[in-house]
N, C-alpha and C positions, 0 to 999 in steps of 0.2 A: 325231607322226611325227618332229618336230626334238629331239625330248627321246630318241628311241630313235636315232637317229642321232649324237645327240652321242657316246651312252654305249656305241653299236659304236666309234665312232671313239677315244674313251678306253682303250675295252676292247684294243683292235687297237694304242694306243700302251704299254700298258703290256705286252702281251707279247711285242713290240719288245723293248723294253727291259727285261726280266724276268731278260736275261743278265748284264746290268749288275752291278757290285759293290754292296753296300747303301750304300757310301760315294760313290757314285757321283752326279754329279746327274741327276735325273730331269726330262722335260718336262713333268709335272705341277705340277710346284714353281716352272714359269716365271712369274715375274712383271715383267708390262711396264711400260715405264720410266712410264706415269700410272699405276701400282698395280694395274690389272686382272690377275688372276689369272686363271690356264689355267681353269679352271671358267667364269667371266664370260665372258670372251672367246668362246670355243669354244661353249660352249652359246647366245650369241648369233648363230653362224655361223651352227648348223644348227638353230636355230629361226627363220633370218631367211629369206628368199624368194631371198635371189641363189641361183640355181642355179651359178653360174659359182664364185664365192666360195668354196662347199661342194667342188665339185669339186677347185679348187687345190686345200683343204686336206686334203681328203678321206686320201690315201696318202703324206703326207708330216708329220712330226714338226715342230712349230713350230721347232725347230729347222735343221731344213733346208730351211723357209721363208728363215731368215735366211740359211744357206748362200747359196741362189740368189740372195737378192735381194745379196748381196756379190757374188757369178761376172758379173751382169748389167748389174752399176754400172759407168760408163764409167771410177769410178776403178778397181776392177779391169782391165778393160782398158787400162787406158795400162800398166800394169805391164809390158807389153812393149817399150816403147818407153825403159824406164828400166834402164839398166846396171847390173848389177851386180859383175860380174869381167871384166877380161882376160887374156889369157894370152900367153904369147912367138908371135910370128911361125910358129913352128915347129908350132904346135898350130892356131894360130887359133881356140882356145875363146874366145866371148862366151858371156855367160850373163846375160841379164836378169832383171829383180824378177820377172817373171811363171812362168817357168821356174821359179825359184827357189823360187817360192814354191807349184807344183802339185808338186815333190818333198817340200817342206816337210812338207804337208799329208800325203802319204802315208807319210811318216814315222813322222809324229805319229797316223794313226790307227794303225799297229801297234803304236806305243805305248801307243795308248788301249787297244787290243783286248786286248796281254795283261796291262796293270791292269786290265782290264775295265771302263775308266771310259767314260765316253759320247761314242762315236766322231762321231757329231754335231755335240758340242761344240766337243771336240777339234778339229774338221776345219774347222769356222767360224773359231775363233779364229785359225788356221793358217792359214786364207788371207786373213784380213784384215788381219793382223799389219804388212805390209809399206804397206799402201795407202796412208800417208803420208809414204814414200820419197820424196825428189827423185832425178831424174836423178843417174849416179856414185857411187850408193852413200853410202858412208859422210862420200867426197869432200864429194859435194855439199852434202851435210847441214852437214860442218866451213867449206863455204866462204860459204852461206844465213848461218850463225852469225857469221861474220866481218863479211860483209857487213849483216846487220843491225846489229850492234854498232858498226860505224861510219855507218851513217845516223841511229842514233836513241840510241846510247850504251847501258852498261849498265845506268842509272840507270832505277828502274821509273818514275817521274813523265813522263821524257822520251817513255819507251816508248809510255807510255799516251796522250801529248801530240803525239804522231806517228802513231799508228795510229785514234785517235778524238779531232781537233780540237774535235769539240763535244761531248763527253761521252763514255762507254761508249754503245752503243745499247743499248737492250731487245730483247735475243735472244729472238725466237717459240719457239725451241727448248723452249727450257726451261719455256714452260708446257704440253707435251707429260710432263712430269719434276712426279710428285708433292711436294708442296710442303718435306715434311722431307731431302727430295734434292739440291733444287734447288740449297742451297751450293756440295756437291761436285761436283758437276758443271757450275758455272756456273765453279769453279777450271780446268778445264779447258780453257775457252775464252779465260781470261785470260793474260797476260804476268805473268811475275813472282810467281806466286800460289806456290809453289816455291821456296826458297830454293838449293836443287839441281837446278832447271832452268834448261836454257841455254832462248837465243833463239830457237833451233827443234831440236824434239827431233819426228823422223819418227815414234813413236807418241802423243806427243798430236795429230800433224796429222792421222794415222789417225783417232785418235778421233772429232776435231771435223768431219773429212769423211763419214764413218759418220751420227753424229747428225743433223748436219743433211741430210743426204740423208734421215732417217728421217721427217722433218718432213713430205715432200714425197709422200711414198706411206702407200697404205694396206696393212692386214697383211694 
């Protein structure tokens, strides 16, 4: 029964996405950050007993698995609590990261739609984009970058010698991350790994907040 179940459930994603352009990426092609492929995964959903499990995934494209679990994370939600314009007295337009970033998104899928690439995708990367924004925008970001450069200088040894006294830690993350990956993405979480990276740049914080929330939940 979980073997016919996967392959309604494959069947029903692929003509989904059958509108797609051929250069498009497809959710069959997804492969997660320990290497298991949409086949492994999926076929152990619906050969395994959680009824609960199956159901999540039942009507929703792995894809917009990941959607939710970004809409749900409390870092999406602070995004409204984080500025991102003002405008003259005369308007009284604020506009927050959150705001910002559910226009973003619907932007970006009518972009996707008439490429015809994968509105899914599209629509995830779009609202996650922002998620490691400080407060004030761009401000804030130039003022984090000031303000770290004078507590621990630009020097990567300082850097490293102020943010981890006794060593780098052993990031659990990463043994989530198959082993041939694991460099680049371990650059990620470091200072300085970058020669064109400041001290805080709002999409590696995205990143590193992303991932490590990934550690913490199941798919």
């Amino acid at each position: 029964m979980g073997r016919e179940e996967f392959e309604e459930y494959k069947e029903w994603i692929i003509n989904i996405e059958s509108k797609y352009a051929d250069y498009a990426f497809k959710s069959i092609e997804i492969e997660f950050l320990d290497g298991t492929s949409f086949e492994d995964y999926y076929s152990n959903v619906f050969n395994g007993d959680d009824e609960f499990n199956k159901d999540r995934n039942r009507y929703r494209t792995p894809l917009q698995v990941e959607r939710d679990r970004i809409m749900h994370s409390s870092f999406f939600q602070r995004l409204a609590h984080k500025a991102q314009l003002f405008t003259s007295e005369r308007t009284s337009l604020v506009e927050n990261r959150l705001t910002h970033t559910l226009k973003v998104s619907q932007v970006a899928r009518s972009i996707a739609r008439g490429l015809q690439l994968n509105e899914d995708l599209i629509e995830t990367i779009a609202l996650g984009h922002d998620i490691g924004h400080p407060p004030f925008a761009h401000v804030g970001e130039i003022a984090l970058q000031e303000w770290i450069g004078k507590k621990i200088g630009e020097n990567e040894k300082e850097s490293e010698k102020f943010l981890f006294p006794e060593g780098p830690p052993k990031n659990p993350v990463l043994k989530l991350i198959k082993p041939n990956l694991r460099n680049d993405a371990e650059s990620y979480f470091t200072f300085g790994n970058d020669p064109d990276e400041k001290l805080f740049m709002h999409g590696r914080q995205g990143f590193r907040l992303l991932l490590r929330n990934y550690s913490f939940q199941t798919r």
